[in-house]
N, C-alpha and C positions, 0 to 999 in steps of 0.2 A: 758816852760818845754819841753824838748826833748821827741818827740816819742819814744818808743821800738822801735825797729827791730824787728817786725815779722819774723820769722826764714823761710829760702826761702831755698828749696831744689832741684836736679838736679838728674834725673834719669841717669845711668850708661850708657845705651844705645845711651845718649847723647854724648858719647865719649867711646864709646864701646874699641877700641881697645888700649884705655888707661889700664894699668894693677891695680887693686884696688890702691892700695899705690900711684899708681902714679894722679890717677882721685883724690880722696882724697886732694892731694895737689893741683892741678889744679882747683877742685870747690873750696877751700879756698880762691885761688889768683883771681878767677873771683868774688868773693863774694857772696858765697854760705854757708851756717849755716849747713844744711843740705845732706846726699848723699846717694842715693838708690844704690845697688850694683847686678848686674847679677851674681850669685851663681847656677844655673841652666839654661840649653838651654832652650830658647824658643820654638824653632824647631828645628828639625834635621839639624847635623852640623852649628849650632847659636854658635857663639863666648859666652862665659862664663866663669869663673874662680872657683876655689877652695880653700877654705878658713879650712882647717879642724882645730877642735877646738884645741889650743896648736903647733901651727903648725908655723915656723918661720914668713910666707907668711904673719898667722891672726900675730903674734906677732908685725909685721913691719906694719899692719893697724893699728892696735891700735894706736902704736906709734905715727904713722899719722896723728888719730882721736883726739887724746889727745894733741898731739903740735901744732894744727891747731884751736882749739878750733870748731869742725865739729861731729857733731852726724851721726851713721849711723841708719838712720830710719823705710826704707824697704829693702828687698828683694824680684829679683824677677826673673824668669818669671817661672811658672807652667802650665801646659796647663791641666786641666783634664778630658782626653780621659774614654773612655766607658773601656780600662783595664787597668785606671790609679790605683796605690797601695799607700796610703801615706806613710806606712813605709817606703818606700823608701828615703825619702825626711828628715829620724832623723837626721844623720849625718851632713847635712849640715843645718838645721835648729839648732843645737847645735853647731856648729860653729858661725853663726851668733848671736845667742842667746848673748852671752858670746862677743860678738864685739856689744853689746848692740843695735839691730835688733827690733822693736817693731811691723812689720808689714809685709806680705807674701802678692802676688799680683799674682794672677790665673786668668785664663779666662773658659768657662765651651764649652767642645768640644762633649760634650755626646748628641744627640739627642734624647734620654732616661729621661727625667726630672725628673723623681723620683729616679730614679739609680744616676744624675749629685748631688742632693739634700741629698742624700745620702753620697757621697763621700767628698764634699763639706764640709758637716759636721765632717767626719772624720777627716777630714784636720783642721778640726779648733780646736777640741779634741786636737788633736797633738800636734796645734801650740798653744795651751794653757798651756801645760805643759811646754812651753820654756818661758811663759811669752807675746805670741804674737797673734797679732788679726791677721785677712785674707780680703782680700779684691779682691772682683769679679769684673774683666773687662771685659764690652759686645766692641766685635766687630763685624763690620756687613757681616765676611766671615764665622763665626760662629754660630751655635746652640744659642748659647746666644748674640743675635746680639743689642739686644737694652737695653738699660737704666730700663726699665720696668721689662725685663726678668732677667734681673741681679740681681736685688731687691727682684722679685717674688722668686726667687733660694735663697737670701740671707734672707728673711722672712720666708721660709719654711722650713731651717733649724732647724730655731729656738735658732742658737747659739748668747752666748751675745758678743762674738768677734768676727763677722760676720759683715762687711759692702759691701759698694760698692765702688770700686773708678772709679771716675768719670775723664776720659781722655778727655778732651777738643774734637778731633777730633772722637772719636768714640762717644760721648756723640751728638754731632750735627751731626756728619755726618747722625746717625741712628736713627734721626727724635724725640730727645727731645730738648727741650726749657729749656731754663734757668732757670724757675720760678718752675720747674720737680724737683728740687732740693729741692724747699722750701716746698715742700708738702711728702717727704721721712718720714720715723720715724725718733723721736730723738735718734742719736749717728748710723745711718746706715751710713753717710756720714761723711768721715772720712780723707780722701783724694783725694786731686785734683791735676790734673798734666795739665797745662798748656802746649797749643801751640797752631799754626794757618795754616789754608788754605785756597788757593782761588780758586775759580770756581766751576762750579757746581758738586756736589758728584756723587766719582764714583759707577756705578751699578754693575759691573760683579765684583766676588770674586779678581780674579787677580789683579784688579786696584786696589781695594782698598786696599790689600797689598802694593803695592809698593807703593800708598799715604802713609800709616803709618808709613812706612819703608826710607822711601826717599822722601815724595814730604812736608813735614813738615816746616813750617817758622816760625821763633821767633815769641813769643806772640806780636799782636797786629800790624806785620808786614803784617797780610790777612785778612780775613773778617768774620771772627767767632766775637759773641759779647762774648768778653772771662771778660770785666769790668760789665760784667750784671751778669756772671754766676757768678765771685767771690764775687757779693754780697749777691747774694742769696743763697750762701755757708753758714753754720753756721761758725760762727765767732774761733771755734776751730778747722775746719778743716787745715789738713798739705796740704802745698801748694808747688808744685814742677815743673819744668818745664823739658820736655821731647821731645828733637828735634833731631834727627840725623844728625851728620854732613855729609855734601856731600861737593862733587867739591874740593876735595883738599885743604879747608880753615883749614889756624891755629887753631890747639885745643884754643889754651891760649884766642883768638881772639872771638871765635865762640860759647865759655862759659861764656867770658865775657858780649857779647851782649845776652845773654841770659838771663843774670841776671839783665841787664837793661831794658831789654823790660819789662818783668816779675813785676820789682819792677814799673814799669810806669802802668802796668794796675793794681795790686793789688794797686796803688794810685786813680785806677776810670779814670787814661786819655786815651781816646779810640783812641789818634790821637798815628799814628805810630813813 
């Protein structure tokens, strides 16, 4: 009997300067099920796109989503600073909504932890009424730099669309283990985004942005045990991969080998 296909997903950022419609077609032909899409800047002056609901831009995703047979999963990035406002963020979560979007992807920038736990939650209020959960990523230049603290903000919520997701690189770099997964409550872990680095982690804020941003290798191409984490992932977590292209390599090329590495370790082979 034939395996499923586990539905394997590719974060935006992974071809950032691809325009939705066109990434869409792109994760198809590399062999991707699923495709997260940047709908908001990460940071100031961060490349991102606009999708408003009814709008030709989303009309021409759809069409995309629908002839490619490609779900779009998450949206992302939100950063939530000490005077972030969620309303701000309707418009384009009603856009994604409606291009069938299940999942918001934030990091918490507030040094404030009951003010971040706060907002956090309002955000999931929000994203509840479009149909969509949220999910907290620690990174270690961050307020919320660890696995731990992200959980700790996503359990004190108290919301039931509240997880975490778990970034390969930020999850190891800032000192959790694999088996940190298997001890979470049930339905906090929800999604994993796959990829790899080698040498030892960097310490000063700055480095560790430009690893995030640029020093990234296809899963299973550096020395993360990235075939340990995904098994100690529950078995319904969405599993995505999120590598930035550098050096001038072919999108078509550098998406495709992403979804081979990807699919070699969600099989358990830890050899590159």
């Amino acid at each position: 009997m034939t395996r499923p296909v586990v539905p394997l997903g590719v974060a935006h950022f992974s071809a950032i300067t691809l325009a939705p419609v066109d990434f869409v077609r792109a994760a198809a032909a590399a062999g991707f099920q699923r495709v997260g899409l940047r709908l908001h800047p990460a940071f100031p002056g961060a490349p991102f796109y606009e999708l408003p609901a009814g709008s030709p831009a989303a009309r021409d995703v759809r069409a995309a989503l629908d002839d490619h047979g490609v779900a779009l999963h998450d949206i992302e990035f939100v950063v939530l600073s000490p005077d972030f406002r969620p309303e701000t963020l309707t418009a384009m979560l009603e856009g994604a909504a409606a291009l069938g979007a299940r999942r918001l992807s934030v990091c918490g920038d507030d040094p404030e932890e009951g003010r971040l736990v706060e907002t956090f939650g309002a955000v999931c209020d929000l994203c509840a009424g479009f149909g969509m959960s949220v999910d907290l990523e620690n990174m270690g230049w961050r307020p919320v730099a660890t696995f731990d603290s992200a959980l700790r903000v996503v359990e004190a919520s108290g919301r039931a669309n509240a997880g975490v997701l778990v970034d390969a690189l930020h999850f190891f770099r800032n000192g959790a283990r694999a088996e940190d997964v298997a001890r979470a409550p049930a339905g906090r872990i929800a999604a994993l985004q796959l990829c790899d680095v080698g040498g030892p982690p960097p310490t000063q804020a700055e480095a560790m942005v430009a690893e995030a941003r640029g020093g990234r290798f296809a899963p299973g191409e550096g020395e993360l045990p990235l075939a340990d984490l995904v098994a100690a992932a529950p078995r319904s977590v969405a599993i995505s991969v999120e590598v930035p292209i550098v050096g001038g390599r072919d999108v078509a090329d550098h998406l495709a080998n992403l979804a081979r590495c990807a699919r070699r370790v969600m099989d358990g082979n830890r050899e590159p």
